[in-house]
C-alpha positions as CSV (number, residue, x, y, z in Angstrom):
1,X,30.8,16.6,-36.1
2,X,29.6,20.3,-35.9
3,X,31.9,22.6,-37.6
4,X,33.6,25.5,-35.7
5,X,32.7,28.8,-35.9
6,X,35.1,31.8,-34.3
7,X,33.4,34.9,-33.4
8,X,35.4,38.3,-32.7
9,X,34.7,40.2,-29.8
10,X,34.6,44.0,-30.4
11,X,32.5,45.5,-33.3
12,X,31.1,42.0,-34.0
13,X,29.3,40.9,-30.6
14,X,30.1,43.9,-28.3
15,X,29.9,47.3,-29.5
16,X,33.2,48.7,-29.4
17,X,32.4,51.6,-32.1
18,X,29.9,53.5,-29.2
19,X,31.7,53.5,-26.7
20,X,34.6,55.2,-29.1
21,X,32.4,57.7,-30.4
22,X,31.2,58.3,-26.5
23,X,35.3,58.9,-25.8
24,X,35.5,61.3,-29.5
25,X,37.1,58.7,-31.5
26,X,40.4,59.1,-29.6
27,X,43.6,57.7,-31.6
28,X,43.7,54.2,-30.6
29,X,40.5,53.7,-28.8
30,X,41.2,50.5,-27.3
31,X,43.4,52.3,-25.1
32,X,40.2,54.5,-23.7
33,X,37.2,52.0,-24.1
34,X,35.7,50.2,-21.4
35,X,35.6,47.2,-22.1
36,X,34.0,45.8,-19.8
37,X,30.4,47.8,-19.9
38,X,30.0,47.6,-23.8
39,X,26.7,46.8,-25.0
40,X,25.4,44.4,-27.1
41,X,25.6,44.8,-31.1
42,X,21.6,44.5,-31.8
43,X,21.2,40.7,-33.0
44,X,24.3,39.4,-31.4
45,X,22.6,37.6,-28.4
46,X,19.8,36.0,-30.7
47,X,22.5,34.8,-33.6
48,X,24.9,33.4,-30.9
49,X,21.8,31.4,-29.5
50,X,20.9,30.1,-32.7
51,X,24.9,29.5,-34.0
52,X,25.4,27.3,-31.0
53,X,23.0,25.0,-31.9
54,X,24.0,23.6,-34.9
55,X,27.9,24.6,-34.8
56,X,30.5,24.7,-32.0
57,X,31.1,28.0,-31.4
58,X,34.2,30.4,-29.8
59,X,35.1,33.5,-29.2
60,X,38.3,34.6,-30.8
61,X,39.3,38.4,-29.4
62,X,42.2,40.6,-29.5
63,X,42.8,42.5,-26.0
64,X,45.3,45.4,-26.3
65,X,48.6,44.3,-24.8
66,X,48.9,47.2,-22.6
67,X,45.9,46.9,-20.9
68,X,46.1,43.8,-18.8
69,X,43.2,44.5,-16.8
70,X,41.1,44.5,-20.6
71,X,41.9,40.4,-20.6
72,X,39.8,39.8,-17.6
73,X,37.1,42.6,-18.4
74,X,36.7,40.5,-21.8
75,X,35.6,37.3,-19.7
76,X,34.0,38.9,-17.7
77,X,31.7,40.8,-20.3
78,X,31.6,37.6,-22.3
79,X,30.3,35.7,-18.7
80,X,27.6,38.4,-17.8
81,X,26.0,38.1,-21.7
82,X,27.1,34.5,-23.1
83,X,27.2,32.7,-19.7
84,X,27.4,29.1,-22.1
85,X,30.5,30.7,-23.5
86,X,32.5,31.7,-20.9
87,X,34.7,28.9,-20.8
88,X,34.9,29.4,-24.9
89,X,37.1,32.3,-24.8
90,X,40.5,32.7,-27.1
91,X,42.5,35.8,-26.7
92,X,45.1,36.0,-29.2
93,X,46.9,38.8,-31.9
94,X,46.9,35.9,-34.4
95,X,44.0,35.0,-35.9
96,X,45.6,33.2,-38.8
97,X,46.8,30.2,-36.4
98,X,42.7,29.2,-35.3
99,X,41.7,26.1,-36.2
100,X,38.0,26.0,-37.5
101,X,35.8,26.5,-40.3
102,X,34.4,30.1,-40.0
103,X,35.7,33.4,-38.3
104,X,33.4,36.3,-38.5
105,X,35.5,39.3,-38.0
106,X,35.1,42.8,-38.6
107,X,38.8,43.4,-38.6
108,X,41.8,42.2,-40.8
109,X,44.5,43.2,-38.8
110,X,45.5,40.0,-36.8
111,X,45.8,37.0,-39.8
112,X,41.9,37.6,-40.3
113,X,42.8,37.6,-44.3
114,X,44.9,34.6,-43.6
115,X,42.5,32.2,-41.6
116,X,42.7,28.4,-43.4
117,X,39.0,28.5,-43.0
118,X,36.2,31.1,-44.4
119,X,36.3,34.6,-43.5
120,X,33.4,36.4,-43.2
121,X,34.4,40.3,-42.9
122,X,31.8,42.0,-40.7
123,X,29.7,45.2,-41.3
124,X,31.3,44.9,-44.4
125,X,28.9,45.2,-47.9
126,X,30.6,41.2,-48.0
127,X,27.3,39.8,-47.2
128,X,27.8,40.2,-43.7
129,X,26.6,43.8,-42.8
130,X,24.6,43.0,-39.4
131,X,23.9,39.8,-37.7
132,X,21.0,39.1,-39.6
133,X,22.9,38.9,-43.5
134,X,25.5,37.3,-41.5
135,X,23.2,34.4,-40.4
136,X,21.8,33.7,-43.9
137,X,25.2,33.6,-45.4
138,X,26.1,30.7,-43.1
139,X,22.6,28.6,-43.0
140,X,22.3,29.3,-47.0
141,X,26.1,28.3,-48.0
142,X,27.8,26.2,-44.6
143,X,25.4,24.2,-42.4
């Protein structure tokens, strides 16, 4: 049995942080970004290729409550870059109640610290600072 692997959204696969800095780092820019346009983070599409052969992967994301629309941009945005995972798609503000082995996260504001499974905090000096660290921390210490 593969082991699961959750994989935020925003700052971790898409990158939330330039389109912020394109807005001027509004207060609360997940009220302003576009979700639905944000590019890749460089490595993401190559690492989610090579995670989802050997572990069963999802995507665990937080929209912002008050933007409905942001739900639907998300699956969308996931469908147009991860076609294979659009049907692998978890939105929820609690992180803490996934089921799995792994969340890679660059956030610890939704049960992140909490998850019953390993943590791995990224862009973070933990190891985990781009997709590439990222990858070598799992194949080294979880496969």
């Amino acid at each position: 049995m593969k082991k699961i692997i959750y994989i935020d959204m925003d700052g971790v696969i898409a990158n939330f942080d330039k389109d912020a800095e394109r807005l001027g780092n509004p207060h609360r820019p997940d009220k302003y970004v576009d979700y639905g346009n944000l590019e890749l983070i460089p490595g993401a599409k190559d690492a989610l290729i090579q995670l989802n052969k050997d572990f069963d992967i999802f995507i665990a994301s937080t929209p912002p409550w008050d933007r409905p629309t942001v739900w639907g941009a998300k699956r969308e945005w996931l469908e147009r870059h991860f076609p294979w995972l659009k049907r692998k798609l978890i939105l929820t503000h609690r992180k803490d109640l996934l089921i799995g082995d792994i969340l890679i996260d660059d956030s610890r504001w939704r049960g992140q610290p909490d998850f019953k499974g390993t943590w791995l905090w990224f862009g973070t000096a933990q190891k985990c600072k781009n997709w590439k660290s990222t990858l070598e921390l799992i194949y080294k210490n979880y496969k």
